[in-house]
DONU-64903 format. One record per residue (C-alpha): residue number from 1; residue in three letters; x, z, y. Coordinates in nm, 2 decimals. Layout:
N
<seq=NUM, type=ALA, u=X, w=Z, v=Y>
...
end
This chain:
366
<seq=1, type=UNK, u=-1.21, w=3.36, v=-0.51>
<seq=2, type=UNK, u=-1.14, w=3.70, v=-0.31>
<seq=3, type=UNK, u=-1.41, w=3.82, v=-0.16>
<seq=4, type=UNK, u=-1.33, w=3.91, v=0.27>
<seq=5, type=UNK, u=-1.60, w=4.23, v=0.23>
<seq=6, type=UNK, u=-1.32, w=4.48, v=0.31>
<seq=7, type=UNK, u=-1.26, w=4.40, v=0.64>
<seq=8, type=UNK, u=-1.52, w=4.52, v=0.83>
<seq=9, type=UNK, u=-1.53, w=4.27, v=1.05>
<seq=10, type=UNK, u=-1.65, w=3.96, v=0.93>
<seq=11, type=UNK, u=-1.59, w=3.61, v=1.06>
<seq=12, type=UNK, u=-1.91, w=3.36, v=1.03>
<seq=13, type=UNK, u=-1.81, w=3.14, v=1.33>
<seq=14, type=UNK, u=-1.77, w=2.74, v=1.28>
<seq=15, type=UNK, u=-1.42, w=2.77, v=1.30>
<seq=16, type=UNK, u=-1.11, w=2.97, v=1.36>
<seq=17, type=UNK, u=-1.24, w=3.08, v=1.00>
<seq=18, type=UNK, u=-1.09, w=3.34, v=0.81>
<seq=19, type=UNK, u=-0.71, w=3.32, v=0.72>
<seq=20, type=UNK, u=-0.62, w=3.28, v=0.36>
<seq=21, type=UNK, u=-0.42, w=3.57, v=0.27>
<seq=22, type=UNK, u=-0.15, w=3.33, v=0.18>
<seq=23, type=UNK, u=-0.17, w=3.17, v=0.49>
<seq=24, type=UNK, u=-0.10, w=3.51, v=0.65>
<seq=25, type=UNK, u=0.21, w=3.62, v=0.47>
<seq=26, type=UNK, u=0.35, w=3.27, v=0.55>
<seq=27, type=UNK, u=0.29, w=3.34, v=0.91>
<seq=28, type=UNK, u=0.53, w=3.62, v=0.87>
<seq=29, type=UNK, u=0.80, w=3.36, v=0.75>
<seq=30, type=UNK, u=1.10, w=3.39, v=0.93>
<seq=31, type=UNK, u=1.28, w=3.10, v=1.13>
<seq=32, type=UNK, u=1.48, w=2.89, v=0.96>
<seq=33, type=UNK, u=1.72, w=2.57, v=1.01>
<seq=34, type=UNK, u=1.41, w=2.29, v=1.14>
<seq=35, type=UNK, u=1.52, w=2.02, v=0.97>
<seq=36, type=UNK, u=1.65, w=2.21, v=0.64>
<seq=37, type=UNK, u=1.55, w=2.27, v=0.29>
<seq=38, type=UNK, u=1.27, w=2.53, v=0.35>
<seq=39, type=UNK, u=1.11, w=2.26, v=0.58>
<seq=40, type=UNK, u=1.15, w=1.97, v=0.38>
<seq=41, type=UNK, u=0.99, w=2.10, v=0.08>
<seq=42, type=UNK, u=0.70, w=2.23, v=0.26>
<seq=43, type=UNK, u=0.68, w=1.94, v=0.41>
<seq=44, type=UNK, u=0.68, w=1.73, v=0.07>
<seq=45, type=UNK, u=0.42, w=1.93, v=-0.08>
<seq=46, type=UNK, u=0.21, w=1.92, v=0.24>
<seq=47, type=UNK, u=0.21, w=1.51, v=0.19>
<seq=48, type=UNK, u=0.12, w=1.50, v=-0.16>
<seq=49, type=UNK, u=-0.16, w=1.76, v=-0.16>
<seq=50, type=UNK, u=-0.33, w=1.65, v=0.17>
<seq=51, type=UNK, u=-0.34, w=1.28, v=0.07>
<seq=52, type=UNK, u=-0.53, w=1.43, v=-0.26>
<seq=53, type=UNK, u=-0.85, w=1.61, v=-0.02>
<seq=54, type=UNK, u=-0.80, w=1.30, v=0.21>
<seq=55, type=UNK, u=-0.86, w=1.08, v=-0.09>
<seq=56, type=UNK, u=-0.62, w=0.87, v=-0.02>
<seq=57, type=UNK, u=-0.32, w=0.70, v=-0.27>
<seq=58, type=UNK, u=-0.13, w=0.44, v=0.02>
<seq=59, type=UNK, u=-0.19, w=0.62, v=0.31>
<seq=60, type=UNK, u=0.01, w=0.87, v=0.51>
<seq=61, type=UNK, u=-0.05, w=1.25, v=0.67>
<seq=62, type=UNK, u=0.14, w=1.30, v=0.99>
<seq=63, type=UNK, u=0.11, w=1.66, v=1.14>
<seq=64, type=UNK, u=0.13, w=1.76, v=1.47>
<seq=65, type=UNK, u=0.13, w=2.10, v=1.68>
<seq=66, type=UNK, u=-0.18, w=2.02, v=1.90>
<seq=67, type=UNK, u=-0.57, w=2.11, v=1.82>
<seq=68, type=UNK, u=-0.83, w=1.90, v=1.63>
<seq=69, type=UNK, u=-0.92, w=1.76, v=1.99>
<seq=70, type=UNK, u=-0.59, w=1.61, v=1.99>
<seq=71, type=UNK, u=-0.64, w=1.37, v=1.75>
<seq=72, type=UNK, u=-0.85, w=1.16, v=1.97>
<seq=73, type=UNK, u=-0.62, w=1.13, v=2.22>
<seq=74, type=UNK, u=-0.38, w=1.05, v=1.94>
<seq=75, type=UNK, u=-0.60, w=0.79, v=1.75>
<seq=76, type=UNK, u=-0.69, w=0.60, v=2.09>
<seq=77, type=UNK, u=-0.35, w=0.56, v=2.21>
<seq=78, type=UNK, u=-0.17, w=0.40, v=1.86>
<seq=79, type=UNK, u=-0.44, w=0.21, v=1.81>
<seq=80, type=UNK, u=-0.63, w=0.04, v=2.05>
<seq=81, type=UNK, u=-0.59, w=-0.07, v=2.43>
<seq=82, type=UNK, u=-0.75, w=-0.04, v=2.79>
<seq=83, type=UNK, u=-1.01, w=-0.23, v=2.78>
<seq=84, type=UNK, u=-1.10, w=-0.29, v=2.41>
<seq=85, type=UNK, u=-1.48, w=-0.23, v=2.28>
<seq=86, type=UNK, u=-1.54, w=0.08, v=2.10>
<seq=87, type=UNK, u=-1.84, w=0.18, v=1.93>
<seq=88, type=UNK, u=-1.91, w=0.57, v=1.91>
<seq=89, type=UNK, u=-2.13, w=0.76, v=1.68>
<seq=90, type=UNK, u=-2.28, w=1.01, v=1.90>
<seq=91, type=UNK, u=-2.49, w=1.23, v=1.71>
<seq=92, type=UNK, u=-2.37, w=1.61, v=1.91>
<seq=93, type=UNK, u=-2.12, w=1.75, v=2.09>
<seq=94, type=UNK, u=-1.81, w=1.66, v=1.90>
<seq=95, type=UNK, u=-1.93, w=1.28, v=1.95>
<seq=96, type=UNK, u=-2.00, w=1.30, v=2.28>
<seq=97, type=UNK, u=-1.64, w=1.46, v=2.36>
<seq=98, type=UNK, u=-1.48, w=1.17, v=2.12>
<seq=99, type=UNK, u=-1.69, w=0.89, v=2.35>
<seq=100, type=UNK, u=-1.57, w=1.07, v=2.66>
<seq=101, type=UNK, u=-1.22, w=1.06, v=2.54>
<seq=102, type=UNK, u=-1.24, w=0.66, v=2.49>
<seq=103, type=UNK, u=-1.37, w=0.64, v=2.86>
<seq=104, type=UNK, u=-1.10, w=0.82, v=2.97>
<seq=105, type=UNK, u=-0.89, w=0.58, v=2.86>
<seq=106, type=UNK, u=-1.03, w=0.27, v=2.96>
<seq=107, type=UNK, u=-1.22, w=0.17, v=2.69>
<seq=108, type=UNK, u=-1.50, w=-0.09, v=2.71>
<seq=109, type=UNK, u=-1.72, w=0.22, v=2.47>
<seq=110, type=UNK, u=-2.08, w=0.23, v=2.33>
<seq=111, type=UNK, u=-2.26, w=0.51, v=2.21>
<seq=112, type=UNK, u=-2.51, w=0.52, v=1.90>
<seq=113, type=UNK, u=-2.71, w=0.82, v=2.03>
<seq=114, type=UNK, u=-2.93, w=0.99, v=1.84>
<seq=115, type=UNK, u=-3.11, w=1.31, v=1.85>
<seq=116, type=UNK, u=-2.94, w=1.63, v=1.77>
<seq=117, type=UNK, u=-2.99, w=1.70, v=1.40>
<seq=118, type=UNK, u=-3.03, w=1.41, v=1.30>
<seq=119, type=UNK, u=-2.76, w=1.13, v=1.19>
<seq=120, type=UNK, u=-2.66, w=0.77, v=1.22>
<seq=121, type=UNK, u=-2.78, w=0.47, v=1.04>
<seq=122, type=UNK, u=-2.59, w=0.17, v=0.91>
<seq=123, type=UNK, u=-2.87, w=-0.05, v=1.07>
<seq=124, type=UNK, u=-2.81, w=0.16, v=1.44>
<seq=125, type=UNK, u=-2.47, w=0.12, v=1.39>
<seq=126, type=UNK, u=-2.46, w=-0.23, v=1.26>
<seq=127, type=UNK, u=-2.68, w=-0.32, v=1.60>
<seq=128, type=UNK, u=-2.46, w=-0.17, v=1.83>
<seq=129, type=UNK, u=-2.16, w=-0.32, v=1.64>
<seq=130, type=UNK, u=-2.35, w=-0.67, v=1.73>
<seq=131, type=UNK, u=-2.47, w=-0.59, v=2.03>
<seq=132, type=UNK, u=-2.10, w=-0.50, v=2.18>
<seq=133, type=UNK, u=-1.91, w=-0.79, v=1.99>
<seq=134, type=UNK, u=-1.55, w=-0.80, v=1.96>
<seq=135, type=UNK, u=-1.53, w=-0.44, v=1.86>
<seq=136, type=UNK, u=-1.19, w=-0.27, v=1.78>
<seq=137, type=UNK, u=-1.29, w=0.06, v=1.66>
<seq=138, type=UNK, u=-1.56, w=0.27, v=1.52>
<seq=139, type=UNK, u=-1.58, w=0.66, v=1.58>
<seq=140, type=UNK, u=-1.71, w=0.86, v=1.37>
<seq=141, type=UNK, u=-1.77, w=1.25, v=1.36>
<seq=142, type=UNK, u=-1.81, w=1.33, v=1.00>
<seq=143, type=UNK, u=-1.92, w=1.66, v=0.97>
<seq=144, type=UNK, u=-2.07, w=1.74, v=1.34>
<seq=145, type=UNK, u=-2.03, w=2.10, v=1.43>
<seq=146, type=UNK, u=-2.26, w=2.12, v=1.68>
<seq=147, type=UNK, u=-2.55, w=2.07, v=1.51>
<seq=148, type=UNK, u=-2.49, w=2.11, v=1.10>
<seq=149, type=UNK, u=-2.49, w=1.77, v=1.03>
<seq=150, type=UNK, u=-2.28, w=1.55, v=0.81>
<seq=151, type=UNK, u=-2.27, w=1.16, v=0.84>
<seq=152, type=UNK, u=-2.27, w=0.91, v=0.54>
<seq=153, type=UNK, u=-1.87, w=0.77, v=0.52>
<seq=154, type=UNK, u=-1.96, w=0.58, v=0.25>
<seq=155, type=UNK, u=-2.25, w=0.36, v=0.46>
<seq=156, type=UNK, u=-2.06, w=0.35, v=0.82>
<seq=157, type=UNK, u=-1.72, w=0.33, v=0.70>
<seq=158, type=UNK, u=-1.90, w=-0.06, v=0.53>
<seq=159, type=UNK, u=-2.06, w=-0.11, v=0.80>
<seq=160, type=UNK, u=-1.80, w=-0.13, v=1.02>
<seq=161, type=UNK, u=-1.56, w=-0.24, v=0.78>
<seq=162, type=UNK, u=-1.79, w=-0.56, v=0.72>
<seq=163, type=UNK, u=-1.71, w=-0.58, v=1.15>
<seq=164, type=UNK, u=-1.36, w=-0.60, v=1.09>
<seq=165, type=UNK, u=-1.28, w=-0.27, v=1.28>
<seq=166, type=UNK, u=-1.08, w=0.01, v=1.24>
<seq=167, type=UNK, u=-1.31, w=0.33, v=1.15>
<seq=168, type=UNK, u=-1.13, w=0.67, v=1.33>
<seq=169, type=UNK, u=-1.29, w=1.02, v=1.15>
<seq=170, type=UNK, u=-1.31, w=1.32, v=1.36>
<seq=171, type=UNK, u=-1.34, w=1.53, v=0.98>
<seq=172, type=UNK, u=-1.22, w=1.85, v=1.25>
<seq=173, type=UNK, u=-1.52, w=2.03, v=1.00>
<seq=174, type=UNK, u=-1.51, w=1.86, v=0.71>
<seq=175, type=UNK, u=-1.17, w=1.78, v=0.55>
<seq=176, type=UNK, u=-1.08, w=2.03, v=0.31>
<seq=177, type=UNK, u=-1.42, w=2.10, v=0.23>
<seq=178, type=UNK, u=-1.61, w=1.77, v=0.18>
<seq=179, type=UNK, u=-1.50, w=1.45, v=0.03>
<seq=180, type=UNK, u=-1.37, w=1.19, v=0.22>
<seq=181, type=UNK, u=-1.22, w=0.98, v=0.00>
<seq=182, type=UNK, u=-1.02, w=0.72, v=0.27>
<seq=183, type=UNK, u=-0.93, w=0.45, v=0.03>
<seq=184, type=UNK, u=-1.27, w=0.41, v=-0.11>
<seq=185, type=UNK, u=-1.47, w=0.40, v=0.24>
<seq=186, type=UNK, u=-1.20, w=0.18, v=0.44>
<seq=187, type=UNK, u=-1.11, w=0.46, v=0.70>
<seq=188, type=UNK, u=-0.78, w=0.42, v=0.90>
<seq=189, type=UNK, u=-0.79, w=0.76, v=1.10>
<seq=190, type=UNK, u=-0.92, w=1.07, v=0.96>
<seq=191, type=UNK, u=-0.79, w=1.35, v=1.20>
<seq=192, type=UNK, u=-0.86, w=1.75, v=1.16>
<seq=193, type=UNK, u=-0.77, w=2.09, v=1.27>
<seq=194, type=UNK, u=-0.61, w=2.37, v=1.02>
<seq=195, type=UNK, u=-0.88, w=2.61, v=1.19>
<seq=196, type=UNK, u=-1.17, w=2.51, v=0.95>
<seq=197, type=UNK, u=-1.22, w=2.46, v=0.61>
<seq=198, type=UNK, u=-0.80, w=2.40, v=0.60>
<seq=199, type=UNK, u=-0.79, w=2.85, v=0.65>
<seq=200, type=UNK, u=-0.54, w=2.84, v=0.89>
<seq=201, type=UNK, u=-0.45, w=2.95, v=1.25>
<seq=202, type=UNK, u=-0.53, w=2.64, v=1.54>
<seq=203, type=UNK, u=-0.25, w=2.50, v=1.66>
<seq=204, type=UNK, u=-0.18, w=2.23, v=1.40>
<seq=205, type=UNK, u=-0.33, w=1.86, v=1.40>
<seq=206, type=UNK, u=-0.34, w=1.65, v=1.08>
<seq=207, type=UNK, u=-0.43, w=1.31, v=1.06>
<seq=208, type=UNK, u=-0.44, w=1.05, v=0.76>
<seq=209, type=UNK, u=-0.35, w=0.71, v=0.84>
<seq=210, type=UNK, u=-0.45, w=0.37, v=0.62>
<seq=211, type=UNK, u=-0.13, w=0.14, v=0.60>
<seq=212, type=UNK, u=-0.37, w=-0.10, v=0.82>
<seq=213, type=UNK, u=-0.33, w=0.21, v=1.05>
<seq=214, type=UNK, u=0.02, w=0.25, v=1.03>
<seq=215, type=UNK, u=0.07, w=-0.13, v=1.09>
<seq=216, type=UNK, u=-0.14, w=-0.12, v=1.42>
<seq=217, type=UNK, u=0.02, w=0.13, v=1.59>
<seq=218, type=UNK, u=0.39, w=-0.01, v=1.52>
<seq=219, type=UNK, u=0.24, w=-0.31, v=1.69>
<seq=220, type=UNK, u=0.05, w=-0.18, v=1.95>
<seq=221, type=UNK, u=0.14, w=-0.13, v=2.32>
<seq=222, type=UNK, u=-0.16, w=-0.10, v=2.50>
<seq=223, type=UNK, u=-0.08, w=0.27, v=2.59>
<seq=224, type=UNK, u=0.25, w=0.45, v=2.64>
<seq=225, type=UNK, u=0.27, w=0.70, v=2.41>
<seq=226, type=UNK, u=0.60, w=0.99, v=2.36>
<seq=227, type=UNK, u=0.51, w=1.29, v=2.13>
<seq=228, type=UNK, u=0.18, w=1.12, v=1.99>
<seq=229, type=UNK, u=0.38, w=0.80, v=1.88>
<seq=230, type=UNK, u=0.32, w=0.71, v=1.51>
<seq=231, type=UNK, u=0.61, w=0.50, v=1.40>
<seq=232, type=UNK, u=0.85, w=0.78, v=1.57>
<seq=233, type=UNK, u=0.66, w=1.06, v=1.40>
<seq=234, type=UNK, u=0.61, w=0.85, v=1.03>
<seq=235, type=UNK, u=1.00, w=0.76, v=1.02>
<seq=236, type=UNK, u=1.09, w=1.14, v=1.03>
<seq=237, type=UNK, u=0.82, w=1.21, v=0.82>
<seq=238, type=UNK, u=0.98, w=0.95, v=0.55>
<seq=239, type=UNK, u=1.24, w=1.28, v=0.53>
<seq=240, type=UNK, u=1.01, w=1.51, v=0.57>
<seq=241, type=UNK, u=1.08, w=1.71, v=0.92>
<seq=242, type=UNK, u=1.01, w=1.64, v=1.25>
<seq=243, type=UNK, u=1.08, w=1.36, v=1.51>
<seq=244, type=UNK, u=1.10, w=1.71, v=1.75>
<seq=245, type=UNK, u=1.12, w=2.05, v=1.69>
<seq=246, type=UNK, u=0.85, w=2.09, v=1.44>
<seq=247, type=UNK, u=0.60, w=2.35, v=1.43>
<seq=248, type=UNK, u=0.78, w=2.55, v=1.14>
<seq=249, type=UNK, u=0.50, w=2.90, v=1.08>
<seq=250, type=UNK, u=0.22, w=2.60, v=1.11>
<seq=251, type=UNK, u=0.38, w=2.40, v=0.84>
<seq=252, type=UNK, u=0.43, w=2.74, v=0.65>
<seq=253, type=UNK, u=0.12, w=2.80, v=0.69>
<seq=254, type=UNK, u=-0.07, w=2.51, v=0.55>
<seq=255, type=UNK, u=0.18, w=2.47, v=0.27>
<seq=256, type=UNK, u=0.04, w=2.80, v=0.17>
<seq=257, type=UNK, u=-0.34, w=2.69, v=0.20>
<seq=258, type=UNK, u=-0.25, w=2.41, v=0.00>
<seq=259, type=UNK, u=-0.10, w=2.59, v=-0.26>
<seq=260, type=UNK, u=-0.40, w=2.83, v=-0.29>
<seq=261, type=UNK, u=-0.64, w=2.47, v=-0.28>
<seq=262, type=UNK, u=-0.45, w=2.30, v=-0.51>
<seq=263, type=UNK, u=-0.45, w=2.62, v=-0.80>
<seq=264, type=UNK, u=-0.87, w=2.66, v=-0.72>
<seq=265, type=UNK, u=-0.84, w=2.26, v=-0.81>
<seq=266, type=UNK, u=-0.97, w=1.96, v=-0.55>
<seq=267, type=UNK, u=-1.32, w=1.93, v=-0.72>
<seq=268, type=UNK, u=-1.33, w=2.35, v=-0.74>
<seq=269, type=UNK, u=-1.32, w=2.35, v=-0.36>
<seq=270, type=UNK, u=-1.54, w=2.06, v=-0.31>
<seq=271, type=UNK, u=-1.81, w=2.19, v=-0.54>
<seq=272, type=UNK, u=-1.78, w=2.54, v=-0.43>
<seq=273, type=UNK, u=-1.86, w=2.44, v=-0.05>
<seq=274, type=UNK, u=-2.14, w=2.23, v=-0.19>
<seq=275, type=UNK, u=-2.29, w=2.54, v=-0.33>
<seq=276, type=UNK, u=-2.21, w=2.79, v=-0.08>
<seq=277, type=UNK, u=-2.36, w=2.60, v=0.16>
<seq=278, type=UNK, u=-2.65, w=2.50, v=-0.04>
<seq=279, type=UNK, u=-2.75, w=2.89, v=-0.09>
<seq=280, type=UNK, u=-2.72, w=2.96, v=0.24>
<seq=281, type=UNK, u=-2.95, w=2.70, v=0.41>
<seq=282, type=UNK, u=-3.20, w=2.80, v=0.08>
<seq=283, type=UNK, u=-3.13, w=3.20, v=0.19>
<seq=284, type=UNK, u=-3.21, w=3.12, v=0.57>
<seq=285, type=UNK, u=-3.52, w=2.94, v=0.54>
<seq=286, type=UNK, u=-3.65, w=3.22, v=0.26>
<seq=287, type=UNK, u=-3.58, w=3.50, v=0.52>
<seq=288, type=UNK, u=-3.79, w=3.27, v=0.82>
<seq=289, type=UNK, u=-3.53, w=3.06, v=1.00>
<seq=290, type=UNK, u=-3.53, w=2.72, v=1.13>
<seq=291, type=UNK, u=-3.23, w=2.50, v=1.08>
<seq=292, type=UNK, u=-3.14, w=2.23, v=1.33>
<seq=293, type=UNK, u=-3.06, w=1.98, v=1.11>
<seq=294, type=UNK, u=-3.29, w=1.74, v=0.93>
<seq=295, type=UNK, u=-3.26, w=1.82, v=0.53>
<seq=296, type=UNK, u=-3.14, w=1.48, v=0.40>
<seq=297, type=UNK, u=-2.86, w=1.55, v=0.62>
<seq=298, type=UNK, u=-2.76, w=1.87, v=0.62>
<seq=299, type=UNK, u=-2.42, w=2.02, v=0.64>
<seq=300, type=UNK, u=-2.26, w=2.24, v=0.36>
<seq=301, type=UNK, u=-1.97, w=2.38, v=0.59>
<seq=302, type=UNK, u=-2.18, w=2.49, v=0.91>
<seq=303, type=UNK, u=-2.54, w=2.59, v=0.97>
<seq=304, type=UNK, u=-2.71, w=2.55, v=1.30>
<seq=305, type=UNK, u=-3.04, w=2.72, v=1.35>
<seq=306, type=UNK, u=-3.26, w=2.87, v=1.60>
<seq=307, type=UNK, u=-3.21, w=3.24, v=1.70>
<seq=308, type=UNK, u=-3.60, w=3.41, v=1.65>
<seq=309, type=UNK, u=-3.87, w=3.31, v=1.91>
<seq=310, type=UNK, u=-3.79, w=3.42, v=2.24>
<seq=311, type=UNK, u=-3.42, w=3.52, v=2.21>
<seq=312, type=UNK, u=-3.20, w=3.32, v=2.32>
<seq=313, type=UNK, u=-2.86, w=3.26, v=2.10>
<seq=314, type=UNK, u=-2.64, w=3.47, v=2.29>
<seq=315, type=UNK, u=-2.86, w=3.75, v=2.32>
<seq=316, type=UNK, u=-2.88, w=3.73, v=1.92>
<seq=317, type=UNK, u=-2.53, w=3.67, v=1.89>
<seq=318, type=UNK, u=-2.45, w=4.03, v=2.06>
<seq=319, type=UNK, u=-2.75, w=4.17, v=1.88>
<seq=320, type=UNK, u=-2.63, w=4.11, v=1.55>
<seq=321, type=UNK, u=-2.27, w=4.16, v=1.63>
<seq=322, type=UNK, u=-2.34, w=4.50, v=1.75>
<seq=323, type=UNK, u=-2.59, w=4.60, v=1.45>
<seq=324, type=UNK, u=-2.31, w=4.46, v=1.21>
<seq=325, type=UNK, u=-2.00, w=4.33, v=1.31>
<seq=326, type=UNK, u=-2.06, w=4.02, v=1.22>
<seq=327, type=UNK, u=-1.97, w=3.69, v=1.43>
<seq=328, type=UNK, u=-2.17, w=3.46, v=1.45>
<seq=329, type=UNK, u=-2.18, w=3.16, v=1.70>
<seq=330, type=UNK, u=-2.37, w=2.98, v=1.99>
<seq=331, type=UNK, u=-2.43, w=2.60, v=2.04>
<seq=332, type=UNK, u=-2.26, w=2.37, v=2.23>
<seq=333, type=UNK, u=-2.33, w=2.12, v=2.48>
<seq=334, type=UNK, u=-2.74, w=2.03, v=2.61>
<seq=335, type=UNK, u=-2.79, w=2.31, v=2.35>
<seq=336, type=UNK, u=-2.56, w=2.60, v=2.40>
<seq=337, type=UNK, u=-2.82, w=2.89, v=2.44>
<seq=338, type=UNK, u=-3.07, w=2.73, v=2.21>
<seq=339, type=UNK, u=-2.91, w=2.74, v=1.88>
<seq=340, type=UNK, u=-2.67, w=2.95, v=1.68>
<seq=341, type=UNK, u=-2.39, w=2.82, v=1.47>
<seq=342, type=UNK, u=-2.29, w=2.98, v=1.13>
<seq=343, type=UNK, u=-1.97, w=2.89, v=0.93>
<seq=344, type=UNK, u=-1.94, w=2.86, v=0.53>
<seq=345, type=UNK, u=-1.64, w=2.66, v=0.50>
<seq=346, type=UNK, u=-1.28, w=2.75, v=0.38>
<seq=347, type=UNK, u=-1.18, w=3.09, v=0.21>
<seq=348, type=UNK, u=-1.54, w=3.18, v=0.17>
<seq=349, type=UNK, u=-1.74, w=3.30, v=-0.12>
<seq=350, type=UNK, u=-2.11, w=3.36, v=-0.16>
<seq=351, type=UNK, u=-2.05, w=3.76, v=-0.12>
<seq=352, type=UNK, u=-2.03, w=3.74, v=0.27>
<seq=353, type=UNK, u=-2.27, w=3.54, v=0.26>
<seq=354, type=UNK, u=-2.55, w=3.77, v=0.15>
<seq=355, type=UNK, u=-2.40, w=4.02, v=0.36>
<seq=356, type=UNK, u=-2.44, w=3.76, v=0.65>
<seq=357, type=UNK, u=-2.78, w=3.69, v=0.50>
<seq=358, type=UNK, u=-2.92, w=4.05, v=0.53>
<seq=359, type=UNK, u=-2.74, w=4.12, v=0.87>
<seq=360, type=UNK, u=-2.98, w=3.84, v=1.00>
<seq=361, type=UNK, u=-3.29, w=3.92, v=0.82>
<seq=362, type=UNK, u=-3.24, w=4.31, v=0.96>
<seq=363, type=UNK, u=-3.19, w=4.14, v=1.33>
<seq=364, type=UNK, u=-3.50, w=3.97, v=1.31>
<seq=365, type=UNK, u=-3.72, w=4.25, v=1.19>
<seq=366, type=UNK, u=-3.59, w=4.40, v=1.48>
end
């Protein structure tokens, strides 16, 4: 993999991450007919090769022109109802913004809170499951972004699987970079952004639906529902274009990323972000930082850790961008100035790394 040294400026945030240079010359593609040949075969490959990293065989990948964020909205409204219980793991930002999305929408919704770096249990989750009864859907943030930490699939997905729910995966952070494997953990929903670990611009929403999913939502009517509609957007997906006009550089775009994922081989990718992100939680703690995240649980796309005593994130988020260019990221939420946010995911590649590495160990001497 190409390393991103020569451009002087280097990218380390959680997402947009650096563009593929695939992705960029496909951004360069000129218009063409929206519904013709161009589209339909980038549109076939996209199916096949995203169902692969969603680990899914039955399912289907819809795409839509909207943000990561947008797939909450989207999940909610094709698959549940005002009203209905919803349990929500709640374990950072990204959880608390899926939980206030369900409230926004009516939903009867209870959160599994826990405390920021750490992650949710299949016994907290099976209690809240019981203690709510009659529950519709579990939420789940896979990888959260705002603190570094990835939750166990495998155990949730059971848990609420054994509860007879549907189990909707914010993976905004981890698809294309972790396994998910959909068909083997019972997940209906797993939505994502093409900013992360997919190396692509924002501006394109992908989600993987179960066939139980599918089935729901050409059943449901609990919401009203126009450009987020499933069954309208799966039938034109069936020949491969849009219900609308589509979002054509987008679809260029992660056709490209694709391509480049799918010649560096699924397990490749996979194994290299399990490396990459290894090394650089091993690198920060040898150079004296504290990571967020409790180790059993730690995150192999994005590293959360506390700026050096007495400075607060922002002030070593200029600091360092000014001694070397690179970009480096607050937190969010009850912890914005109290934590910075570091990015290994996507076209990355353990070179900027070690530059990243020594740009932080010179700040801290400082």
């Amino acid at each position: 993999m190409d390393s991103r040294l020569d451009q002087g400026r280097w990218l380390r945030i959680p997402g947009p991450t650096p563009l593929h240079p695939d992705v960029v010359a496909a951004l360069t593609h000129e218009m063409v007919a929206l519904r013709g040949p161009e589209v339909q075969g980038a549109m076939a490959r996209i199916q096949e090769a995203a169902k692969k990293y969603h680990g899914t065989t039955e399912g289907r990948v819809l795409l839509w022109a909207a943000t990561g964020t947008a797939g909450f909205e989207a999940s909610i409204v094709n698959l549940l109802a005002p009203g209905d219980h919803v349990v929500v793991t709640t374990a950072g930002a990204f959880g608390e913004r899926f939980a206030d999305t369900a409230d926004a929408f009516g939903l009867n919704v209870k959160r599994v809170d826990v405390e920021w770096g750490e992650a949710v249990t299949p016994d907290l989750l099976k209690q809240a499951i019981d203690e709510h009864g009659d529950v519709k859907a579990v939420m789940i943030t896979h990888n959260e972004t705002s603190t570094g930490v990835t939750q166990d699939l495998k155990t949730l997905g059971r848990v609420a699987n054994d509860a007879g729910a549907l189990v909707i995966v914010d993976a905004v952070s981890s698809a294309g970079a972790l396994p998910i494997d959909m068909d083997e953990n019972g997940l209906d929903w797993v939505l994502s952004g093409a900013q992360k670990a997919w190396m692509c611009p924002p501006g394109l929403m992908i989600s993987a639906l179960s066939p139980r999913a599918l089935d729901v939502a050409s059943k449901q009517t609990g919401f009203p529902r126009v450009i987020w509609d499933v069954p309208t957007m799966a039938a034109a997906s069936e020949h491969n274009f849009h219900p609308t006009t589509g979002p054509m550089t987008h679809i260029f775009a992660f056709d490209a990323a694709l391509q480049a994922m799918e010649a560096e081989g699924l397990e490749a990718v996979f194994e290299r972000h399990r490396k990459l992100g290894q090394y650089f939680r091993d690198g920060m703690e040898r150079i004296g930082f504290e990571i967020l995240a409790k180790p059993e649980v730690r995150s192999d796309t994005v590293t959360t850790f506390y700026p050096p005593e007495g400075v607060s994130a922002s002030a070593f988020q200029a600091k360092l961008r000014d001694a070397s260019g690179i970009e480096i990221a607050t937190g969010q939420g009850a912890i914005t100035d109290k934590v910075n946010r570091i990015g290994h995911m996507g076209w990355v590649a353990q070179p900027e790394l070690d530059a990243t590495l020594e740009a932080l160990e010179a700040a801290r001497q400082e």
